[in-house]
Structure formats: structure tokens, C-alpha cells
C-alpha positions as CSV (number, residue, x, y, z in Angstrom):
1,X,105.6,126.2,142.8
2,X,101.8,126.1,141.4
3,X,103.1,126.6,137.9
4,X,105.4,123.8,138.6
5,X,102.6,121.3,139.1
6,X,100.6,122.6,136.6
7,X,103.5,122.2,133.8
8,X,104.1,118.5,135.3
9,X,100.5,118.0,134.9
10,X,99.6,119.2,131.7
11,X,102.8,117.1,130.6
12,X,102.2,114.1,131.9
13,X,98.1,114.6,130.6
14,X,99.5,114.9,127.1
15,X,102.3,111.8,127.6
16,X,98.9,109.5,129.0
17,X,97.0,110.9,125.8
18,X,99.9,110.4,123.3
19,X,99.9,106.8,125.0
20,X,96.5,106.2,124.8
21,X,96.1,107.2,121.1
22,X,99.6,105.1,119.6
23,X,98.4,101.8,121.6
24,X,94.8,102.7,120.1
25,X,96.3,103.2,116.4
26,X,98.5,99.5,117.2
27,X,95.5,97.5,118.4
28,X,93.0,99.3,115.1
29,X,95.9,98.0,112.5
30,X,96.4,94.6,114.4
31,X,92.9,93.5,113.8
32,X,90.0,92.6,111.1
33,X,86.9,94.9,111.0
34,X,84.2,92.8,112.2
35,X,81.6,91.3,109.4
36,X,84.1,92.3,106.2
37,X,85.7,89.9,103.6
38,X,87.9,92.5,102.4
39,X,89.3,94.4,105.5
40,X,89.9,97.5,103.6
41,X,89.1,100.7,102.2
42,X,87.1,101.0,98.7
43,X,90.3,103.0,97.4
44,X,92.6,100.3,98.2
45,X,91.0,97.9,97.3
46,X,90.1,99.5,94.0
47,X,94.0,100.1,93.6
48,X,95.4,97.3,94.1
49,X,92.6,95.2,91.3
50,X,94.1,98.2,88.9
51,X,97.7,96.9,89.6
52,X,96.5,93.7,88.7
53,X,95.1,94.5,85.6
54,X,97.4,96.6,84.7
55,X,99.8,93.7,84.7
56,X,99.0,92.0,81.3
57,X,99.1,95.4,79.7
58,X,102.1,96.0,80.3
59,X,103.3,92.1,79.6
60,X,101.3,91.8,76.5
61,X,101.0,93.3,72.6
62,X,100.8,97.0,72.8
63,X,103.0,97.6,76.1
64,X,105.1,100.8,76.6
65,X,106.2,100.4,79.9
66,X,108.0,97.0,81.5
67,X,105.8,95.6,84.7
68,X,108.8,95.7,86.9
69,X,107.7,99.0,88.1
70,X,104.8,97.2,90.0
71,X,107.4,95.4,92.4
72,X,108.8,96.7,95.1
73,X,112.4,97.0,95.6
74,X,112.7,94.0,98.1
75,X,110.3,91.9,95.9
76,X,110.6,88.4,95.6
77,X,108.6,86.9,92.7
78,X,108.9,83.5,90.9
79,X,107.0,80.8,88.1
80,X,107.3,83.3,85.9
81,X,110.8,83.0,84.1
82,X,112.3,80.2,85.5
83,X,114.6,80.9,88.4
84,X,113.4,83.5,91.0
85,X,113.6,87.0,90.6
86,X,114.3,88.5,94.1
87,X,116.3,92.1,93.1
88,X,114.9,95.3,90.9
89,X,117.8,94.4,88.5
90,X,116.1,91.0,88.1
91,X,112.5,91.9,87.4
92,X,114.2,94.7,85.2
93,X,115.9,92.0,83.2
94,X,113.0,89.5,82.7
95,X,110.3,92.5,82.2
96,X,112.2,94.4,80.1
97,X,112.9,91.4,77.8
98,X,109.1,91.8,76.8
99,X,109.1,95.0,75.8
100,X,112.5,94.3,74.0
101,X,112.5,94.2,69.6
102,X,111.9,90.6,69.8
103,X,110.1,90.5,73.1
104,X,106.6,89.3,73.6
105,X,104.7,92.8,73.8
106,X,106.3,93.3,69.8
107,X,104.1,90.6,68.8
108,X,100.4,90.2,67.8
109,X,98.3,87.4,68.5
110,X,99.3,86.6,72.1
111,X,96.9,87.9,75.4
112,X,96.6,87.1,79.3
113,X,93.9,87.4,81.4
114,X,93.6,88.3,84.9
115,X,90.6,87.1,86.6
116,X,88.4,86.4,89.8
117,X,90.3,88.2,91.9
118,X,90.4,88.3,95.4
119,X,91.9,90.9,97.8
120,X,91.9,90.9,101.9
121,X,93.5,93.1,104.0
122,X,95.9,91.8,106.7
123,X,96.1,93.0,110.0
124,X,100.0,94.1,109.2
125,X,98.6,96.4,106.9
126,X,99.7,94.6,103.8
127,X,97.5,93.1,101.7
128,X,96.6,89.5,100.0
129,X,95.7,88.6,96.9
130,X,94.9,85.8,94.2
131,X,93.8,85.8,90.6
132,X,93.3,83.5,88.0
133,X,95.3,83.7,84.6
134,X,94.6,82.6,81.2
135,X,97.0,82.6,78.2
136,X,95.2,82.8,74.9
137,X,96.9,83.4,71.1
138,X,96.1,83.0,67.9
139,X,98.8,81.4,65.7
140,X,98.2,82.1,62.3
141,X,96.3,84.3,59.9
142,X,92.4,83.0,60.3
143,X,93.0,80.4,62.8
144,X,91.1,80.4,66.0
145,X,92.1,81.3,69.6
146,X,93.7,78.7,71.6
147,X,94.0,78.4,74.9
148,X,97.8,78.0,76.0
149,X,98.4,77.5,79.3
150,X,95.8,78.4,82.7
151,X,96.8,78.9,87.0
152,X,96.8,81.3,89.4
153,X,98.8,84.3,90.9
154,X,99.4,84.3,94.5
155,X,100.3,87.7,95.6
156,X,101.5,90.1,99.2
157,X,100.7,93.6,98.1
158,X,102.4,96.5,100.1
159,X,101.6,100.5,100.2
160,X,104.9,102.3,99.3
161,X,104.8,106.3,98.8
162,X,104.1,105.4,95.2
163,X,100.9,103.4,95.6
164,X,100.1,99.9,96.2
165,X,103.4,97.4,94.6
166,X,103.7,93.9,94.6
167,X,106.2,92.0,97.4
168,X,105.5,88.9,96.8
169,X,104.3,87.0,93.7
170,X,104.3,83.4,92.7
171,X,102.8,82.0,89.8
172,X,101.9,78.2,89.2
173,X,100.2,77.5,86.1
174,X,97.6,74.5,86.0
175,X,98.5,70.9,84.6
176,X,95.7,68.5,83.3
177,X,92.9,66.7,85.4
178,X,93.8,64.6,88.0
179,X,97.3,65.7,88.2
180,X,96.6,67.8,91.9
181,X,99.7,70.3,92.8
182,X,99.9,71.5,96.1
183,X,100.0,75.1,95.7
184,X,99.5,77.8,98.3
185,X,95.4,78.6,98.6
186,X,93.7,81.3,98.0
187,X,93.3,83.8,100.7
188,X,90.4,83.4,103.5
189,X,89.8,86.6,105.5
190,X,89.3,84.4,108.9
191,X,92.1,81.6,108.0
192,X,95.3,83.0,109.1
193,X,96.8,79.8,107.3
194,X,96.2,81.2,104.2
195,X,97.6,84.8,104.3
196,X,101.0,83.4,102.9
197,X,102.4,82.5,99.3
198,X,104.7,80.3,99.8
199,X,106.8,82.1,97.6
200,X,109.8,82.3,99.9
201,X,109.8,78.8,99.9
202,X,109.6,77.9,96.3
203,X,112.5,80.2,95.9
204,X,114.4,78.4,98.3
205,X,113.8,75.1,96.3
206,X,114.9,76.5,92.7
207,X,118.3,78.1,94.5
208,X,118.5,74.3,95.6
209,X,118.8,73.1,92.1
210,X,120.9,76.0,91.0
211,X,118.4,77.3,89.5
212,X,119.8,81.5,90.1
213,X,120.3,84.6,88.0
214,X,123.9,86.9,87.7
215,X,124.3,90.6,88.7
216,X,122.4,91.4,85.2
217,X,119.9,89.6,86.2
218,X,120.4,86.7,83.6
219,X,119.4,83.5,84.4
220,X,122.8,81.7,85.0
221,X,123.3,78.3,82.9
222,X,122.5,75.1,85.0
223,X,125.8,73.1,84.5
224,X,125.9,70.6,81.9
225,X,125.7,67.3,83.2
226,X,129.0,65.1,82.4
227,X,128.2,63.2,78.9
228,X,128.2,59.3,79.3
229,X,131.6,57.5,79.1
230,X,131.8,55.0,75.9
């Protein structure tokens, strides 16, 4: 009878202690470390400004590998070729295009730059993030670099088994002065408001004007509107 109780106490000791340490581990990932802007680890936060700048490098002159491999498999990502990508098939489609004979990484004269980035972790253990992006080429022999087009990258970064990968990504690129565009902001550590991209919902606006890609992941055709009757 002793070694009865004693087995139904050590048991239920371990079940309070395996209970104790899970709602511990919950209530450490559901918060923000006191006094950091970051909220996480120098590794992470080392790999995931890699993955960004990795990302031109493999976009640009030079490339041997497509960027698709920096999504994951349920990303959603959009602004950068017209209607939304949202499958592997379709990041594999547009990314591989650039590595392609005539793609954009075959070409000289063309680079991007990722800048001022800014990484915070989120409670959920994901992570947020938000660079700058500049576009620069040169178009002929001797002619000096122009600045093509300017915006920002408004990122969700997960861990997989892999590494860090993008889930989310949505690009808007910059207009002229005095034309403002409401675009998601930049992520603040203590502003919950901003730990979204509003990628979700740009998406939902492009499928709304048919803008959508085929099982290829080929933008399909917008249909042609009817030509005027004479």
C-alpha cells in the first residue's frame, strides 16, 4: 500500500512539474523581453538580415540560385510581379524567370539594394521586418548610374527546420513628393499595430481585379476589354 502512494505521488510531482514548466515555456514565448527593440537572439537576428541580403544576390547580375528558396511553402508575397504569388510553384515561376537566358540576373548593369533594416521579434515567435530598397543601373557603355525606382519591403519572417524563410512579403515602391500612399509601417517593438503587412490584404485587392496567376504559376491575361462600337 506504501509503494502505492509513493508511485501516485511521485506521478502526480512530475505531472505538477511537467505543468509548471509548459505554462512557463507559453507565458516566456507570449511576451517581449523587457528594455529590447529587437526581442531576439544575436543569431537570429543575424540570420534573418543574411536572408535579406542575400535577396538581391540572388535577383540580380551574377545569381546562381532563384530567391524562391527564401519563402516558405505557405508564403504569400506580392508588388513584386504584378499579381500575387501565394504557392511555391508561383515564386518558382517569377524567381526562376531571373535566372532564366533572358532573365534579369543574365544581364550587366542592373543592382538593388537592401537597406536600414529593421528586425523585432514577436511574441508568436515569428519575426518582423522592414527594409529599404533601391534600384540602380547603368544603361549604356560610360553613362552614369541612375537611380530607377525606390520603397520598402514589409516582411513576416518564420523559423522552419531550414533556417529563417520569408511568409509574408509585400513590396511598395515609392512615387514622387507629395503623392503619400498608405502603406503598412514599419515595425515598432511596443506597437502591436504595426506587427502586420498588410499583405493579405493587398492580395485580396489584386484577386479583385483578376489580377491571378495559373497552375504554372503564369500570370493569367486580364481580359480584354470590349473595343468601342463604330
Amino acid at each position: 500500500m506504501r509503494y502505492s502512494k509513493l508511485v501516485y505521488f511521485f506521478a502526480g510531482s512530475i505531472m505538477t512539474l511537467i505543468t509548471v514548466l509548459a505554462t512557463h515555456a507559453v507565458d516566456a514565448k507570449a511576451t517581449v523581453k523587457k528594455g529590447t527593440h529587437v526581442n531576439l537572439s544575436a543569431e537570429d537576428y543575424v540570420e534573418i538580415l543574411q536572408l535579406i541580403n542575400e535577396y538581391p544576390r540572388d535577383v540580380d547580375a551574377g545569381a546562381v540560385r532563384d530567391a524562391s528558396w527564401m519563402f516558405t511553402k505557405d508564403a504569400h508575397s506580392v508588388g513584386m510581379s504584378g499579381a500575387p504569388m501565394v504557392t511555391p510553384q508561383d515564386h518558382r515561376f517569377f524567381y526562376g524567370s531571373l535566372i532564366a537566358k533572358e532573365g534579369q540576373a543574365r544581364k550587366a548593369g542592373n543592382r538593388h539594394f537592401n537597406m536600414s533594416p529593421i528586425i523585432i521579434g514577436l511574441p508568436d515567435g515569428t519575426a518582423r521586418g522592414s527594409s529599404y530598397m533601391m534600384g540602380i543601373s547603368i544603361k549604356g557603355p560610360g553613362e552614369k548610374p541612375t537611380i530607377d525606382l525606390m520603397g520598402k519591403y514589409e516582411d513576416i519572417y518564420v523559423r522552419t527546420p531550414d533556417g529563417w524563410r520569408m511568409k509574408e512579403r509585400i513590396w511598395t515602391s515609392d512615387s514622387h513628393v507629395g503623392s503619400y500612399q498608405d502603406v503598412a509601417p514599419s515595425p515598432v517593438l511596443a506597437d502591436p499595430s504595426t506587427w502586420t503587412t498588410r499583405t493579405e490584404q493587398e492580395i485580396q485587392r489584386l484577386w479583385a481585379r483578376g489580377m491571378k496567376r495559373d497552375a504554372t504559376g503564369a500570370p493569367v491575361p486580364l481580359p480584354q476589354a470590349p473595343a468601342p462600337a463604330k
